[in-house]
PQR file with spaces between the fields and no chain letter, atoms N, CA, C, O and H, PARSE charges and radii, in Angstrom:
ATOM       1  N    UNK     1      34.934    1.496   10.221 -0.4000 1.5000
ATOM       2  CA   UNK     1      34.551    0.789    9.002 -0.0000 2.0000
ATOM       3  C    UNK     1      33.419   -0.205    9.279  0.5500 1.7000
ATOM       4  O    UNK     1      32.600   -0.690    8.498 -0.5500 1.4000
ATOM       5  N    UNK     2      33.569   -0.363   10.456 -0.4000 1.5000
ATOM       6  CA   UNK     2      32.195   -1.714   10.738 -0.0000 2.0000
ATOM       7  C    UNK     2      30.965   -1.525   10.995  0.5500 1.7000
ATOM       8  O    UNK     2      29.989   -2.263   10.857 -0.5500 1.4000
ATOM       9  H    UNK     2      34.234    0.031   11.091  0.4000 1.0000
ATOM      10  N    UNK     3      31.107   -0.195   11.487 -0.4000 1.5000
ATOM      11  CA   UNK     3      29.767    0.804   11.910 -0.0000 2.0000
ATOM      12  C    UNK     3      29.401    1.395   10.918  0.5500 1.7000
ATOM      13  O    UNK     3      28.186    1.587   10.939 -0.5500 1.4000
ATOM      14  H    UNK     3      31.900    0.404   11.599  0.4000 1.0000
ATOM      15  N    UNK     4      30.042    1.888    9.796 -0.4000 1.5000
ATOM      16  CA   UNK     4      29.243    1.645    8.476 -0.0000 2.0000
ATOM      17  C    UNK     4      29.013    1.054    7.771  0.5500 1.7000
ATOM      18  O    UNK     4      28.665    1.645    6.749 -0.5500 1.4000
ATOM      19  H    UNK     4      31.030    1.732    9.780  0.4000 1.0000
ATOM      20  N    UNK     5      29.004   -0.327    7.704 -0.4000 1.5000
ATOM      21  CA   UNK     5      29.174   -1.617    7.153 -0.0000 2.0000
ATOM      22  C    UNK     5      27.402   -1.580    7.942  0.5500 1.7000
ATOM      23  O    UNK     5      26.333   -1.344    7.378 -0.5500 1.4000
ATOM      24  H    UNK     5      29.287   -0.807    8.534  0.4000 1.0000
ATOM      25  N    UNK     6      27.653   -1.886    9.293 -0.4000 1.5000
ATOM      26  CA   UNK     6      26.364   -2.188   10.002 -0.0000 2.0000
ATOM      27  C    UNK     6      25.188   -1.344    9.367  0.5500 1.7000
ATOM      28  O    UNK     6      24.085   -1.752    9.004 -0.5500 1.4000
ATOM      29  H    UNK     6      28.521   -2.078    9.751  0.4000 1.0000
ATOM      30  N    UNK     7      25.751    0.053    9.322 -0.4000 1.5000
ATOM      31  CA   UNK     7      24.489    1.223    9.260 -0.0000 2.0000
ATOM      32  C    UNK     7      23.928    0.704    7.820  0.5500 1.7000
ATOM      33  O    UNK     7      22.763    0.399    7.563 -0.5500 1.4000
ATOM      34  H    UNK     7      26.647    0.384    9.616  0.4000 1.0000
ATOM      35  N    UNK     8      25.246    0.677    6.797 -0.4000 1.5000
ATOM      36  CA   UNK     8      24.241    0.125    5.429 -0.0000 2.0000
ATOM      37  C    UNK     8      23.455   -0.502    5.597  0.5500 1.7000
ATOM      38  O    UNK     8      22.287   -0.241    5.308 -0.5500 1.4000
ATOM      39  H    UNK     8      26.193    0.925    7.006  0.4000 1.0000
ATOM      40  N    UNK     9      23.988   -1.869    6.293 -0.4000 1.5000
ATOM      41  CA   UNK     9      23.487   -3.418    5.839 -0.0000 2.0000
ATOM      42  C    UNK     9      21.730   -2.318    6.906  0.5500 1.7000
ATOM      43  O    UNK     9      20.636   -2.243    6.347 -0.5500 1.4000
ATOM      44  H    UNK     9      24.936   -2.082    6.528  0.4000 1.0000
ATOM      45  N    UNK    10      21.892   -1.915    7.818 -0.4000 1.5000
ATOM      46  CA   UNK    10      20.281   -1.389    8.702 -0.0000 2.0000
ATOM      47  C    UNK    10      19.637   -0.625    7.461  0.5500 1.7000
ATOM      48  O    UNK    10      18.505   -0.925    7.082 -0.5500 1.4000
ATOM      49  H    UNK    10      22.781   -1.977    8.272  0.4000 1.0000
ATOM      50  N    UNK    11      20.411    0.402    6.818 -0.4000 1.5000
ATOM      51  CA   UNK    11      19.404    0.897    5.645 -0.0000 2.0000
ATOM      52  C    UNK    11      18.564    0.263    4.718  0.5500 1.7000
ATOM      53  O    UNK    11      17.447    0.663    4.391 -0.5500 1.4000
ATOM      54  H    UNK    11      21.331    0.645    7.126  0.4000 1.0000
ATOM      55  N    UNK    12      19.213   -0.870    4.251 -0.4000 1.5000
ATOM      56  CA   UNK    12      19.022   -1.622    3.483 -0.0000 2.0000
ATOM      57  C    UNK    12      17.972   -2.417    3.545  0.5500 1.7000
ATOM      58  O    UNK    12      16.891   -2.420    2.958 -0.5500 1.4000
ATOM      59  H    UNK    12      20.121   -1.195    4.517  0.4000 1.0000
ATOM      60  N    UNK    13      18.408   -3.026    4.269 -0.4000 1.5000
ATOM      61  CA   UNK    13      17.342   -4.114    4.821 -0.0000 2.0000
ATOM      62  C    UNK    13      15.667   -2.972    5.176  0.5500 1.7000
ATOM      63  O    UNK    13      14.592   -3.368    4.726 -0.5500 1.4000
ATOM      64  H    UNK    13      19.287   -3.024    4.746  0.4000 1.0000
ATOM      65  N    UNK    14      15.733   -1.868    5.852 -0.4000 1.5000
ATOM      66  CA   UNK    14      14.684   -1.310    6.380 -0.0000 2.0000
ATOM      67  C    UNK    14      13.977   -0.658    5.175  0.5500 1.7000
ATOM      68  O    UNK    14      12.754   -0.514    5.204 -0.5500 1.4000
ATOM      69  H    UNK    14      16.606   -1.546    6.218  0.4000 1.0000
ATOM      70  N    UNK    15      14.864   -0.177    3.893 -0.4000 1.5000
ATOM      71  CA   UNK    15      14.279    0.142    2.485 -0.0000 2.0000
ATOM      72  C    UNK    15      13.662   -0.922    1.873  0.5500 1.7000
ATOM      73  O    UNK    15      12.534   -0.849    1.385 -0.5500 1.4000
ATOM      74  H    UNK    15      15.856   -0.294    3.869  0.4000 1.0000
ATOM      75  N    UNK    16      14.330   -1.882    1.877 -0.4000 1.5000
ATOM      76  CA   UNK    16      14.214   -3.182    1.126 -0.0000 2.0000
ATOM      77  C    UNK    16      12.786   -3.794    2.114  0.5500 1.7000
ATOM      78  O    UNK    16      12.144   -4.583    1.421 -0.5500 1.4000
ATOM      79  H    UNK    16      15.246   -1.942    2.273  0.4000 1.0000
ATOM      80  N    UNK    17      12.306   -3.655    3.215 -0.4000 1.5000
ATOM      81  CA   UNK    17      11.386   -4.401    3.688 -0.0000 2.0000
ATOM      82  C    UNK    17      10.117   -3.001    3.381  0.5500 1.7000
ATOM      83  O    UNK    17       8.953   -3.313    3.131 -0.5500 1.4000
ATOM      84  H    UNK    17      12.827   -3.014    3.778  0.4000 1.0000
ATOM      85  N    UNK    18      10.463   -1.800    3.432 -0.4000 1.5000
ATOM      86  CA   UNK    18       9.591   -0.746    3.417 -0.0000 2.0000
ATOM      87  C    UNK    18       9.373   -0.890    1.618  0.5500 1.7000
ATOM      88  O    UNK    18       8.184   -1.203    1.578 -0.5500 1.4000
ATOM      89  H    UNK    18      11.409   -1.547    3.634  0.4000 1.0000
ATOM      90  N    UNK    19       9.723   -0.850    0.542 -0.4000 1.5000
ATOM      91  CA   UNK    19       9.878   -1.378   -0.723 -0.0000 2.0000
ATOM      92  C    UNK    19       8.375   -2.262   -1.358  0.5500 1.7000
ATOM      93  O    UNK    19       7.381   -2.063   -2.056 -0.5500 1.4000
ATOM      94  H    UNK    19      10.690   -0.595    0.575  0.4000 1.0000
ATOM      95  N    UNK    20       9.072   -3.360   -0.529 -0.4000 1.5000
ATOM      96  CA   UNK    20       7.923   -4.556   -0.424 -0.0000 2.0000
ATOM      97  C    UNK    20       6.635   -4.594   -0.384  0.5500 1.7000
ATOM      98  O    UNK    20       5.780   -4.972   -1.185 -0.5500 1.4000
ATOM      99  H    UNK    20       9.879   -3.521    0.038  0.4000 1.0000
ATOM     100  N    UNK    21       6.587   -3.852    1.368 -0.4000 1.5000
ATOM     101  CA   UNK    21       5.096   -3.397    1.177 -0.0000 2.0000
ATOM     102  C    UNK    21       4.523   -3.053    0.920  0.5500 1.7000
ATOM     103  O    UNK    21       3.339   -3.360    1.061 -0.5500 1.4000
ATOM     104  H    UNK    21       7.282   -3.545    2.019  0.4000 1.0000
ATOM     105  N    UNK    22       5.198   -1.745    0.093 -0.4000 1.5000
ATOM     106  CA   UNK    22       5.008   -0.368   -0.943 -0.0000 2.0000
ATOM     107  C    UNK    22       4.290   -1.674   -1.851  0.5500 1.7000
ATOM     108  O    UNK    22       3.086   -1.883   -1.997 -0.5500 1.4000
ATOM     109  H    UNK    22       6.159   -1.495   -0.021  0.4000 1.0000
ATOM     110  N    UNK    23       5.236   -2.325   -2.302 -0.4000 1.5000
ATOM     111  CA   UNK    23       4.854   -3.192   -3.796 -0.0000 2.0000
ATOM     112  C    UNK    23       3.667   -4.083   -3.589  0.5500 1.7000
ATOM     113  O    UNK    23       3.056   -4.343   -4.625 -0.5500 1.4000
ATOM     114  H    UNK    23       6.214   -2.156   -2.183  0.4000 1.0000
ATOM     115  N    UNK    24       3.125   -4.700   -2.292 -0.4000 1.5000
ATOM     116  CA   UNK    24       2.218   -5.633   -2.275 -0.0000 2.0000
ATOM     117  C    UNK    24       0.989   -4.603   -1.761  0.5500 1.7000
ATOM     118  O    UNK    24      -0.126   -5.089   -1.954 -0.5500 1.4000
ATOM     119  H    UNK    24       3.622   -4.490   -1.450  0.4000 1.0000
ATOM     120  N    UNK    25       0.990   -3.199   -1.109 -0.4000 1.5000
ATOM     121  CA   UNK    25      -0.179   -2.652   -0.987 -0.0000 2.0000
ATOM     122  C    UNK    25      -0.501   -1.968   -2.367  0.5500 1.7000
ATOM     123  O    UNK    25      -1.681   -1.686   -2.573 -0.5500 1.4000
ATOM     124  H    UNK    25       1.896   -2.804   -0.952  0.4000 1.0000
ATOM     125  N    UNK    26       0.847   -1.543   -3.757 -0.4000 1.5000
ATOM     126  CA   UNK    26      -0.097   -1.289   -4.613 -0.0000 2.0000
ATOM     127  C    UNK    26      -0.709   -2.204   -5.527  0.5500 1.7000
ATOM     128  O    UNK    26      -1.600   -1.988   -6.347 -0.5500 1.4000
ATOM     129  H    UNK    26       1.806   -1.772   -3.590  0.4000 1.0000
ATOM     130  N    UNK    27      -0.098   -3.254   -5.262 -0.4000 1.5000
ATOM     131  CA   UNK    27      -0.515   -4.331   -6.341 -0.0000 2.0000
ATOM     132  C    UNK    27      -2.078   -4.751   -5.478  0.5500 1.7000
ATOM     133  O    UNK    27      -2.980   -4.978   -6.284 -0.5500 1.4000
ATOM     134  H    UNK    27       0.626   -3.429   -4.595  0.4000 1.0000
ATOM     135  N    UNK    28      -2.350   -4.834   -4.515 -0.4000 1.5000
ATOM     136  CA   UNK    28      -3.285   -5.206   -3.639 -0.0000 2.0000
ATOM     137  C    UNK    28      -4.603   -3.821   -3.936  0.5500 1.7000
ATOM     138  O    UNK    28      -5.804   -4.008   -4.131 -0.5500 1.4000
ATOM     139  H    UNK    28      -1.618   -4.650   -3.860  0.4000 1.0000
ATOM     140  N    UNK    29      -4.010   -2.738   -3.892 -0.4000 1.5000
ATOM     141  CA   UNK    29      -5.034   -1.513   -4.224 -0.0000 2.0000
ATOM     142  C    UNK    29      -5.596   -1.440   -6.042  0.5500 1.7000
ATOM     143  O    UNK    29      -6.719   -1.072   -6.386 -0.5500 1.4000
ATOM     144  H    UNK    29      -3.035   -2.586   -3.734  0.4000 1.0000
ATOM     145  N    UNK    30      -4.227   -1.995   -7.206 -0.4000 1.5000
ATOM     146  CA   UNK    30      -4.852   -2.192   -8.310 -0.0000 2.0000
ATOM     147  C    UNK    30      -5.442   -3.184   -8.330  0.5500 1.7000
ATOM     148  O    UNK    30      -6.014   -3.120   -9.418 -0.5500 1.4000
ATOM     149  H    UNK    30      -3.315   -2.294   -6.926  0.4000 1.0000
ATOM     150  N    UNK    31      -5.785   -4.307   -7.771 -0.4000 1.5000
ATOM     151  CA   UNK    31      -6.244   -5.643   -8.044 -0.0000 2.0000
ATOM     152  C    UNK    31      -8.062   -5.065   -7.532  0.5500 1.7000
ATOM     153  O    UNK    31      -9.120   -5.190   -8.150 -0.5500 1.4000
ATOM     154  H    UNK    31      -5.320   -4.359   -6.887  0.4000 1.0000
ATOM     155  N    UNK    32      -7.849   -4.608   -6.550 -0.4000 1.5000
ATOM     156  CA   UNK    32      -9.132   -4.054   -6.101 -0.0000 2.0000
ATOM     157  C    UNK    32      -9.692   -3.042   -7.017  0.5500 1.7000
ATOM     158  O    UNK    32     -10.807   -3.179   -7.519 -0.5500 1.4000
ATOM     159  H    UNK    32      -6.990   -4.507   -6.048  0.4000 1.0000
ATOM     160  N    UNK    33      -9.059   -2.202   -7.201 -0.4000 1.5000
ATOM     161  CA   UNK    33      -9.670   -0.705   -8.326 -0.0000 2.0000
ATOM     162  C    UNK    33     -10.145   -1.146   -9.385  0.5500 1.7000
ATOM     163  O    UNK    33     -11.188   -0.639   -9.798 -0.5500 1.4000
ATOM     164  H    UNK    33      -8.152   -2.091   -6.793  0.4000 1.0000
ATOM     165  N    UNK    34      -9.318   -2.547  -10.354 -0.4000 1.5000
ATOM     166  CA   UNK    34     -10.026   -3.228  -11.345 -0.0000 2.0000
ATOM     167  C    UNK    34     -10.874   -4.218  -11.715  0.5500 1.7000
ATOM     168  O    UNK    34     -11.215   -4.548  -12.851 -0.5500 1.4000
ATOM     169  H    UNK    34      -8.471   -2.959  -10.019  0.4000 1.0000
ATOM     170  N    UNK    35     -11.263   -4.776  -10.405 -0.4000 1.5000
ATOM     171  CA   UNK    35     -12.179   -5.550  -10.336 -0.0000 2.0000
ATOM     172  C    UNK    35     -13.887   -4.926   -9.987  0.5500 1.7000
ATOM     173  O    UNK    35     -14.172   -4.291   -8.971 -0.5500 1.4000
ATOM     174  H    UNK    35     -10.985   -4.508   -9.483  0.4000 1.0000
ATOM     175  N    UNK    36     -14.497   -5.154  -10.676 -0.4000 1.5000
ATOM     176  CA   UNK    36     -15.558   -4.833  -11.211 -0.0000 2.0000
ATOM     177  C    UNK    36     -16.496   -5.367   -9.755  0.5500 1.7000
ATOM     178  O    UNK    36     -17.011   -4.552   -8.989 -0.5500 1.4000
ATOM     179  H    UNK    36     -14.265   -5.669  -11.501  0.4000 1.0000
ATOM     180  N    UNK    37     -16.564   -6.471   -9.620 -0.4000 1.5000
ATOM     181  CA   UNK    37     -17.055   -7.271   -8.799 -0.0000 2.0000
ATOM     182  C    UNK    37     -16.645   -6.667   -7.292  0.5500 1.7000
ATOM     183  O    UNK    37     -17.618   -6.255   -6.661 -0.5500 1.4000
ATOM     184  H    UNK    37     -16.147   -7.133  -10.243  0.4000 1.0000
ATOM     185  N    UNK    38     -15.371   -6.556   -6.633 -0.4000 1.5000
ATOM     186  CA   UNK    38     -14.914   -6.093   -6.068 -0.0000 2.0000
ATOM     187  C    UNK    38     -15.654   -4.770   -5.417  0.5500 1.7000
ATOM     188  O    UNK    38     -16.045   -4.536   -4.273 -0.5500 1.4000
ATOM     189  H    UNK    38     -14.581   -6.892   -7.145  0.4000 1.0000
ATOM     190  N    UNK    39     -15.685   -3.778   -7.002 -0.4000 1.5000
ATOM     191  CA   UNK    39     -15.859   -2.602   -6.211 -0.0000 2.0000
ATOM     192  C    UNK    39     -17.277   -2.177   -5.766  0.5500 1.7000
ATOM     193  O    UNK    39     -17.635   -1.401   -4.880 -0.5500 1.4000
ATOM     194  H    UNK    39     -15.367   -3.968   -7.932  0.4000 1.0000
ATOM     195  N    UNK    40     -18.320   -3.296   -7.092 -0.4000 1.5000
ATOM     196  CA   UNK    40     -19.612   -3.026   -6.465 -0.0000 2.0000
ATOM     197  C    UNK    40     -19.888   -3.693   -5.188  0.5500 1.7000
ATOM     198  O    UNK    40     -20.956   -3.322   -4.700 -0.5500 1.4000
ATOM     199  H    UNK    40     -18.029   -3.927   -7.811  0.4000 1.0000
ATOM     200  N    UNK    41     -19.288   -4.511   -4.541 -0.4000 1.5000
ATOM     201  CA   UNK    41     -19.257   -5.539   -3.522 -0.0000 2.0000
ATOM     202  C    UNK    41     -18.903   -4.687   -2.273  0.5500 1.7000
ATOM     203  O    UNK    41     -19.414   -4.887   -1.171 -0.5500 1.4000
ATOM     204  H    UNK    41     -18.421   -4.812   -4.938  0.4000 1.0000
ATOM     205  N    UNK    42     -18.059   -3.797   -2.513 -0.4000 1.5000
ATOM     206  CA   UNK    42     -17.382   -2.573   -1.475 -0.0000 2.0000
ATOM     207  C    UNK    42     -18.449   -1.605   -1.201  0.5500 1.7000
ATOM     208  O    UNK    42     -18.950   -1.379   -0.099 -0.5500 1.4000
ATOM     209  H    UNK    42     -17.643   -3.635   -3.408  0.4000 1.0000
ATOM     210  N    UNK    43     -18.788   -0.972   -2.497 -0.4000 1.5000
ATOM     211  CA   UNK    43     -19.947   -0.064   -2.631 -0.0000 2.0000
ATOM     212  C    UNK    43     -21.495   -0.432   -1.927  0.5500 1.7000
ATOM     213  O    UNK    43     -22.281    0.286   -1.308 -0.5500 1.4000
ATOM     214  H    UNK    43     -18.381   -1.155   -3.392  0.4000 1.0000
ATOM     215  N    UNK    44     -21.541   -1.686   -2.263 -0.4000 1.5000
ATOM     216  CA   UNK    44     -22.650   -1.506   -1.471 -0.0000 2.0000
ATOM     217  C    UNK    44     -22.682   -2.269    0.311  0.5500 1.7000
ATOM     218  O    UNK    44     -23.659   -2.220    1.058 -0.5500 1.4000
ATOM     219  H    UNK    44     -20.902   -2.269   -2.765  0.4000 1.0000
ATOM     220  N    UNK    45     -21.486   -2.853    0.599 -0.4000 1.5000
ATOM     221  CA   UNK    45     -21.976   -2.782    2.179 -0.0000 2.0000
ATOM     222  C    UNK    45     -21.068   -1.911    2.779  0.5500 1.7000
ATOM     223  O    UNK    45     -20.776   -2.198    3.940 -0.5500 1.4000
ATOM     224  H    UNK    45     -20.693   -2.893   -0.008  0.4000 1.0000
ATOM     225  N    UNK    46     -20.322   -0.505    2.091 -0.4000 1.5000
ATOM     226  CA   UNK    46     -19.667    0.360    2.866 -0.0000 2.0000
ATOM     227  C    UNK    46     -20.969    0.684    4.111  0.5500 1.7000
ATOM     228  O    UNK    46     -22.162    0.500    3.872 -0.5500 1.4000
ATOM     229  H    UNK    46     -20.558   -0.271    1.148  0.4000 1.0000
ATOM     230  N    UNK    47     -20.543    1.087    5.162 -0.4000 1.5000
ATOM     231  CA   UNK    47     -21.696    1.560    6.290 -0.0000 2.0000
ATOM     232  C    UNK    47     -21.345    2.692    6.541  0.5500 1.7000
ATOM     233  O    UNK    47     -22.213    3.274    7.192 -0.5500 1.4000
ATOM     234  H    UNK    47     -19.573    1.237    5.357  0.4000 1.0000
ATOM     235  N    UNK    48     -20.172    3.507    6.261 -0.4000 1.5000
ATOM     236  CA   UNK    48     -20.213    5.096    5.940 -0.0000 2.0000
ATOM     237  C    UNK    48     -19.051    5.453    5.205  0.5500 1.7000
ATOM     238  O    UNK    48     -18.026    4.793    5.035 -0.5500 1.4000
ATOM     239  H    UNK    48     -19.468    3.035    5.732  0.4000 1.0000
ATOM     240  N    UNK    49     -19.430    6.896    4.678 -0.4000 1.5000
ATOM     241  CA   UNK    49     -18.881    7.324    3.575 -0.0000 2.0000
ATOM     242  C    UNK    49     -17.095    7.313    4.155  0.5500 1.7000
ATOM     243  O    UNK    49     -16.177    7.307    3.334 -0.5500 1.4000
ATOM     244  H    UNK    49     -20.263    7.432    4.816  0.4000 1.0000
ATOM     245  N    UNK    50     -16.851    7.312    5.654 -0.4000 1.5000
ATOM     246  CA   UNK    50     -15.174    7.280    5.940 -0.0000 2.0000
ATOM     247  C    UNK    50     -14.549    6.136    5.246  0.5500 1.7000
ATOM     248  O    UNK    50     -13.431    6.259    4.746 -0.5500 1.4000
ATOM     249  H    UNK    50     -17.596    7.316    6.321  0.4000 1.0000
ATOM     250  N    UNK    51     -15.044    5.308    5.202 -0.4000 1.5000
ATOM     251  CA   UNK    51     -14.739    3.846    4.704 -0.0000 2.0000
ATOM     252  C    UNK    51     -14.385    4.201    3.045  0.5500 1.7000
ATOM     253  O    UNK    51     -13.234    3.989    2.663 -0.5500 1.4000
ATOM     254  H    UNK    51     -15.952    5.208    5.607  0.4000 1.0000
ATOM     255  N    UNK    52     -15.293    4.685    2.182 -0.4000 1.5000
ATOM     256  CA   UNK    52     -15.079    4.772    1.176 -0.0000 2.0000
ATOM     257  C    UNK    52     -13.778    5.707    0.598  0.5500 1.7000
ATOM     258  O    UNK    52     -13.010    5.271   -0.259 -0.5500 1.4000
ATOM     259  H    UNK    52     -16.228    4.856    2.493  0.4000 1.0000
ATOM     260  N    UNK    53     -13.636    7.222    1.275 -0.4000 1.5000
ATOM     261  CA   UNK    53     -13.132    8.026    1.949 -0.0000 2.0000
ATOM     262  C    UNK    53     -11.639    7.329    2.056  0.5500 1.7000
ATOM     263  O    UNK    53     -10.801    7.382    1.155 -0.5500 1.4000
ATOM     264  H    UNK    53     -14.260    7.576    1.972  0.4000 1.0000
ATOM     265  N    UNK    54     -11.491    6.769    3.125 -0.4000 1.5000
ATOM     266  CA   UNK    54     -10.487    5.924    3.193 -0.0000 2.0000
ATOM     267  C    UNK    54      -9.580    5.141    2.328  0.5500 1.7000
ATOM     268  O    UNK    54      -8.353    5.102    2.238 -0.5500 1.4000
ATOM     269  H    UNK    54     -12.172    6.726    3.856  0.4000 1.0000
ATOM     270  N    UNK    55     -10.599    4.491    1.680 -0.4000 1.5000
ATOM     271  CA   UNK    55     -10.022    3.755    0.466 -0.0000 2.0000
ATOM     272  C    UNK    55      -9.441    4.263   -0.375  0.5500 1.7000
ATOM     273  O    UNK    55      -8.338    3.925   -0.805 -0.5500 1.4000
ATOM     274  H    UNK    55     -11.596    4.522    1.753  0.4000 1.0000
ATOM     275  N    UNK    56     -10.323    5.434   -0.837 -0.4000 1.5000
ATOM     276  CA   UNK    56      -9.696    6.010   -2.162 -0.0000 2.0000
ATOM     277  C    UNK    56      -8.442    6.851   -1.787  0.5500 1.7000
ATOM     278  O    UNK    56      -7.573    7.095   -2.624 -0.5500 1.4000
ATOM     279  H    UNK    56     -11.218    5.708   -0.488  0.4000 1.0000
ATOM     280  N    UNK    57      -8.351    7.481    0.076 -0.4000 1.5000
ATOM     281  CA   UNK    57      -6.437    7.772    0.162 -0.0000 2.0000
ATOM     282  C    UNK    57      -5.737    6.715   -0.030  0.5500 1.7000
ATOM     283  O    UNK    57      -4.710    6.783   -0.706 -0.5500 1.4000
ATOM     284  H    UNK    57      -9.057    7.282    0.756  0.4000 1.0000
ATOM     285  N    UNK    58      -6.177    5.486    0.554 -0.4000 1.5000
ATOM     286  CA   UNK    58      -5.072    4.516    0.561 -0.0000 2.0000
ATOM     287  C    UNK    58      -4.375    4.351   -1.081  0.5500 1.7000
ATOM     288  O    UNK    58      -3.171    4.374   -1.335 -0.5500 1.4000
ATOM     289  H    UNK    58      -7.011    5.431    1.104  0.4000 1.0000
ATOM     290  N    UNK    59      -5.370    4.201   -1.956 -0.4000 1.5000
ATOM     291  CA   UNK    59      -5.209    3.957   -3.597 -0.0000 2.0000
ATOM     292  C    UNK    59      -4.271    4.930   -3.956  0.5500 1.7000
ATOM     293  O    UNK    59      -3.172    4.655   -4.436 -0.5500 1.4000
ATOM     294  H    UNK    59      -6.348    4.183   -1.750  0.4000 1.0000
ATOM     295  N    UNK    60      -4.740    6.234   -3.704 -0.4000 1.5000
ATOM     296  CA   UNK    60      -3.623    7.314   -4.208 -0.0000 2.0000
ATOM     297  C    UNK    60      -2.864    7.453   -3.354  0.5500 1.7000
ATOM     298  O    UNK    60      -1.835    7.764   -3.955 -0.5500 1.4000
ATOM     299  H    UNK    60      -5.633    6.458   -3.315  0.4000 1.0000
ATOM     300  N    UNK    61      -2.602    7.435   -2.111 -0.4000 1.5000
ATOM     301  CA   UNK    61      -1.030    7.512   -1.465 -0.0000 2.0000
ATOM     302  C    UNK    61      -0.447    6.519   -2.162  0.5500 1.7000
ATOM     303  O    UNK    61       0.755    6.722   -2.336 -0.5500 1.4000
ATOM     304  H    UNK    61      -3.438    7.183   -1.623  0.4000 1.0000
ATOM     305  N    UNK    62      -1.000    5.178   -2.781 -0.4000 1.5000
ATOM     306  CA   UNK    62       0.217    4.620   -2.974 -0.0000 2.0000
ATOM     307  C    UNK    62       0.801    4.720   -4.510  0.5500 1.7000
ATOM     308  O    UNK    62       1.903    4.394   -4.951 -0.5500 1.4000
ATOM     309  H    UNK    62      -1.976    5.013   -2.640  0.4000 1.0000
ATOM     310  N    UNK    63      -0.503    5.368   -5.248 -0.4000 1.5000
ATOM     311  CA   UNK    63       0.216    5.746   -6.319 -0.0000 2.0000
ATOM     312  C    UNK    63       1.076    7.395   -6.571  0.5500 1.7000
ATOM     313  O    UNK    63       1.387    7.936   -7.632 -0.5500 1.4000
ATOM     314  H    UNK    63      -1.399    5.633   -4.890  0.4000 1.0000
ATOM     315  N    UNK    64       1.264    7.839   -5.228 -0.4000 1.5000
ATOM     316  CA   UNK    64       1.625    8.882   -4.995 -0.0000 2.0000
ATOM     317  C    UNK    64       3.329    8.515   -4.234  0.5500 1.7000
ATOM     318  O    UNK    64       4.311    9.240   -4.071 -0.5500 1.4000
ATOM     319  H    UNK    64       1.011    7.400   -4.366  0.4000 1.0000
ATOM     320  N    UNK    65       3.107    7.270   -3.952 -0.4000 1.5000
ATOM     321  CA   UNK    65       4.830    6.980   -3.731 -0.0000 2.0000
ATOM     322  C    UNK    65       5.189    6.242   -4.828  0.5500 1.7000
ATOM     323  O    UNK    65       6.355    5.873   -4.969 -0.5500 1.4000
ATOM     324  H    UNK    65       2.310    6.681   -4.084  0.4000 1.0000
C-alpha cells in the first residue's frame, strides 16, 4: 500500500511539474506569435533560416500537446 501511495504521489508530482511547463512554454510561444513587434524584431536579426525553422516547431509542438 505504501509503494503505491509513493508511485502516485512520483506520478503526480512529475505530470504536475511536466503540465507547467507545457503551460508557461505555450503561453510564452502565444505571447511571441502575437506580438507584432516581437516578430518583426525576430525576423529581421534571425542569422539563418534553422532559427526561424525552429521556432515555428517549437509553436506547433506545443499547440500540438
Amino acid at each position: 500500500m505504501k509503494k503505491l501511495t509513493l508511485r502516485f504521489i512520483t506520478y503526480f508530482t512529475v505530470g504536475l511539474l511536466i503540465f507547467l511547463i507545457y503551460l508557461f512554454a505555450m503561453s510564452t510561444a502565444l505571447i511571441r506569435l502575437f506580438n507584432p513587434v516581437y516578430v518583426q524584431q525576430f525576423i529581421y536579426t534571425v542569422d539563418s533560416p534553422f532559427a526561424l525553422v525552429e521556432h515555428v516547431l517549437i509553436i506547433l509542438f506545443c499547440f500540438v500537446l
